[in-house]
N, C-alpha and C positions, 0 to 999 in steps of 0.2 A: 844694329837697330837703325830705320832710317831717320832720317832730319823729318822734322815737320815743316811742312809747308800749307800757307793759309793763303787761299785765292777769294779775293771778291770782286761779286758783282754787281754796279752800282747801274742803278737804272734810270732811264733818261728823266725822270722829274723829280728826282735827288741833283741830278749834274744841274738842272735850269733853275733849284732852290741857294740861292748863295748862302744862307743860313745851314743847311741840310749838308751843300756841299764841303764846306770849311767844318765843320764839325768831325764828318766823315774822314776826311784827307788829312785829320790831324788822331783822328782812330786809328786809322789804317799807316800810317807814320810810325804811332806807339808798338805797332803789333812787332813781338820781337820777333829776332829768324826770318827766316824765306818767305816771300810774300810777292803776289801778282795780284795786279788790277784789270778786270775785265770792265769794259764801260758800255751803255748803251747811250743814247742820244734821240730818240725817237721821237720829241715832243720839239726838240732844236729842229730837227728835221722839218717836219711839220710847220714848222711855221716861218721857214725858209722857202720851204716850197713854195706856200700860200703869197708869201711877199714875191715871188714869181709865177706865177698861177697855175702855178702845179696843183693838182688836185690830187688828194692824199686818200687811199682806200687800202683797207686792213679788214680780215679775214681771220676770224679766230686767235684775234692777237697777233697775225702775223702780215706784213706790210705787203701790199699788190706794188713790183718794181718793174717800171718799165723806163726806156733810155733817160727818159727827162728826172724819175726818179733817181736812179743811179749815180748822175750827175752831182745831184742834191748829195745823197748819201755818204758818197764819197770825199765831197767838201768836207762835209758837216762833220762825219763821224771819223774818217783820216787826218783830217785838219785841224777845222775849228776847235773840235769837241778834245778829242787825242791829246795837242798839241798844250791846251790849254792846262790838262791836267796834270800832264808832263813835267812845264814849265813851276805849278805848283808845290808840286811834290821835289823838285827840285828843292825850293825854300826852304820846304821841311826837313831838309836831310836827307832826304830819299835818291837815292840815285838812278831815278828812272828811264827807259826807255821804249819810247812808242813806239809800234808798230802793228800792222797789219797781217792777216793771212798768208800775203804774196811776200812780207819779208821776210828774208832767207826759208821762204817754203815752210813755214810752221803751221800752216790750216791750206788746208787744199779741198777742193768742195766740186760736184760739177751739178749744173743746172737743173734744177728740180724739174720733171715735166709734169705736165698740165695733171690734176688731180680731180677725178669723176665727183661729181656730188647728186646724191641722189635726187633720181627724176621726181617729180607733183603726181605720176603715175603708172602704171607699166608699158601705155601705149605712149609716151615721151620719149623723143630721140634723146643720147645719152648726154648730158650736161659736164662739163670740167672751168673749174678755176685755174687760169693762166697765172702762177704767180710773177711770171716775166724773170727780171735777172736776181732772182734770189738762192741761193745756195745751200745746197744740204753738205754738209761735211761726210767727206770721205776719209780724211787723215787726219788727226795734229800731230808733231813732230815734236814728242817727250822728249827725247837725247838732247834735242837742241836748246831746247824751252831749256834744263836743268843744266846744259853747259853755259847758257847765259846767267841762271840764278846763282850757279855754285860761285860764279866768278865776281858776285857782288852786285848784280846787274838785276832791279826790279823791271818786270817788262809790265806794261802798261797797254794794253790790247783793245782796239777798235775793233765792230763789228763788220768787219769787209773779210772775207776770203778768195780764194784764185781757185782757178780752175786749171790751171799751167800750160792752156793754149792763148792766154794773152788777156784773157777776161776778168776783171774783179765782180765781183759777188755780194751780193746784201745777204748777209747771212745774222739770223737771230743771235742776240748776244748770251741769252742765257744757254742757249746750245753751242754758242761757241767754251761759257765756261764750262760747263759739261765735260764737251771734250775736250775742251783743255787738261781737267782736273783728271778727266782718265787717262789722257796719255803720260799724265805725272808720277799716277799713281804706283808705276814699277820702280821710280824711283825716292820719292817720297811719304811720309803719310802724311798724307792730304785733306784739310777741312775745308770746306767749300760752301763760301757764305753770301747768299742770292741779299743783298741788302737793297730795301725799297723804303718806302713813303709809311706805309702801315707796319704794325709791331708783329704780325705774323701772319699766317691764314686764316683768315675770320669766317668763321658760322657766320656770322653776320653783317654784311658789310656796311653798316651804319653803323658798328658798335666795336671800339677800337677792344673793347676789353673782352672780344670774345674769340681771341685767340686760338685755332685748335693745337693741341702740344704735340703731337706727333702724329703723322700720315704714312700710312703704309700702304701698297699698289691696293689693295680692297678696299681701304677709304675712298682712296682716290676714285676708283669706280663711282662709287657709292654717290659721292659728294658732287662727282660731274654727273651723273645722271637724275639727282634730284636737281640741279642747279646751283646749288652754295659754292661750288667753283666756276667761274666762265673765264672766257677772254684772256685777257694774256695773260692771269694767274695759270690758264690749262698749258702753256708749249713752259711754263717754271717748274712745275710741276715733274710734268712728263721728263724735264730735262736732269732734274732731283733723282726721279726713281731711277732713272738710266747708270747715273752717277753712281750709286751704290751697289747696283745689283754688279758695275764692272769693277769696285775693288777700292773708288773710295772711301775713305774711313768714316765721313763724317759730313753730312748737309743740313747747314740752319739758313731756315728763311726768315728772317726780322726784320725790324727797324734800321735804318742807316746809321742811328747814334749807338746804336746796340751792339755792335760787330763786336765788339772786346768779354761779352757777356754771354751767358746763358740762356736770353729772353729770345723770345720768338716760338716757331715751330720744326720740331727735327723730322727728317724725311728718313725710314727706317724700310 
């Protein structure tokens, strides 16, 4: 029978909430057995940028990265953001340790190109989104991921991946846990808990209590194309169904104070 292993994923206006954060980091501490932290940063981003006059532009949830982005990215979410969680969970007992994509080769990604978006007509020359240096994940490295965990070692994961010609990578964090959790999943069973700001997937997004309890690829249709999901709930999402259909056992999207519980929404 394998061990269980429980990965979450904490997302950047959970990390920037000190209330949300401590709460969370003292969850995710209690959670017994095997466990990884996957972190986002996107709102610390932002507003590092801005204090440098980086101008910050996002596309479906997902960040427009060009060199001066990059720069930002890599501080913020290798460093600052990483480091500091790091250093926390240290406190707690947790024996953590950060890292990125490029270290020792555990996410390897190569550069998304430019993506068509539909013309205003049919005599319109063809349109595409440059997402610049952001990365689609090509590998994670399960064996390795599970020779660090077996050994006592929580790993603690920034959203940067490599390309293994010298390049780091803005890579979405909730598709990094994703693939994370799948390359786990030959050697663990694996729960995989997206933990944000809201208590689940809301029908309503002005109404904390209208939670939907569980999404299956038809909902998901359904719900993006009348609108009740947009924006970066849709790459959470998409990166859920992916998760199970390849063999994880198990995706809840809740509240950050939640993680130890049953509350939220399961992805089936």
């Amino acid at each position: 029978m394998k061990q269980k292993l429980t990965i979450v994923k904490v997302g950047g206006a959970v990390v920037e909430d000190e209330l949300q954060l401590s709460r969370l980091l003292n969850d995710f501490s209690a959670i017994e057995g095997n466990k990884l932290l996957v972190h986002g940063g996107g709102r610390r981003a932002t507003k590092v940028a801005a204090q440098l006059g980086i101008e910050s532009q996002m596309v479906n949830g997902r960040r427009i990265t060009d060199a001066s982005m990059l720069e930002v990215v890599t501080m913020v979410y290798g460093g600052l953001v990483n480091k500091n969680l790091v250093a926390r969970l240290q406190a707690c007992g947790v024996n953590a340790l950060g890292l990125t994509g490029a270290d020792i080769d555990i996410i390897r990604s190569h550069r998304r190109p430019p993506v068509p978006v539909a013309a205003e007509n049919a005599d319109s020359a063809p349109q595409y989104i440059d997402y610049g240096f952001v990365g689609d994940v090509e590998k994670a490295d399960g064996q390795r991921l599970a020779d660090l965990i077996g050994s006592g070692i929580t790993p603690v994961i920034a959203p940067l991946t490599h390309d293994g010609k010298g390049h780091i990578l803005n890579t979405n964090a909730d598709t990094m846990a994703s693939e994370v959790a799948t390359a786990l999943a030959p050697f663990y069973e694996v729960t995989l808990v997206f933990a944000f700001e809201k208590p689940g997937v809301l029908a309503n997004a002005d109404d904390d209590n209208s939670v939907i309890p569980t999404i299956n690829a038809t909902d998901f249709e359904r719900y993006k194309a009348d609108g009740t999901i947009s924006g970066g709930m849709l790459p959470k999402i998409e990166n859920a169904l992916q998760a199970v259909e390849k063999g994880v056992a198990r995706v809840v999207i809740t509240k950050a104070d939640a993680i130890g519980s049953d509350a939220g929404t399961i992805i089936c």
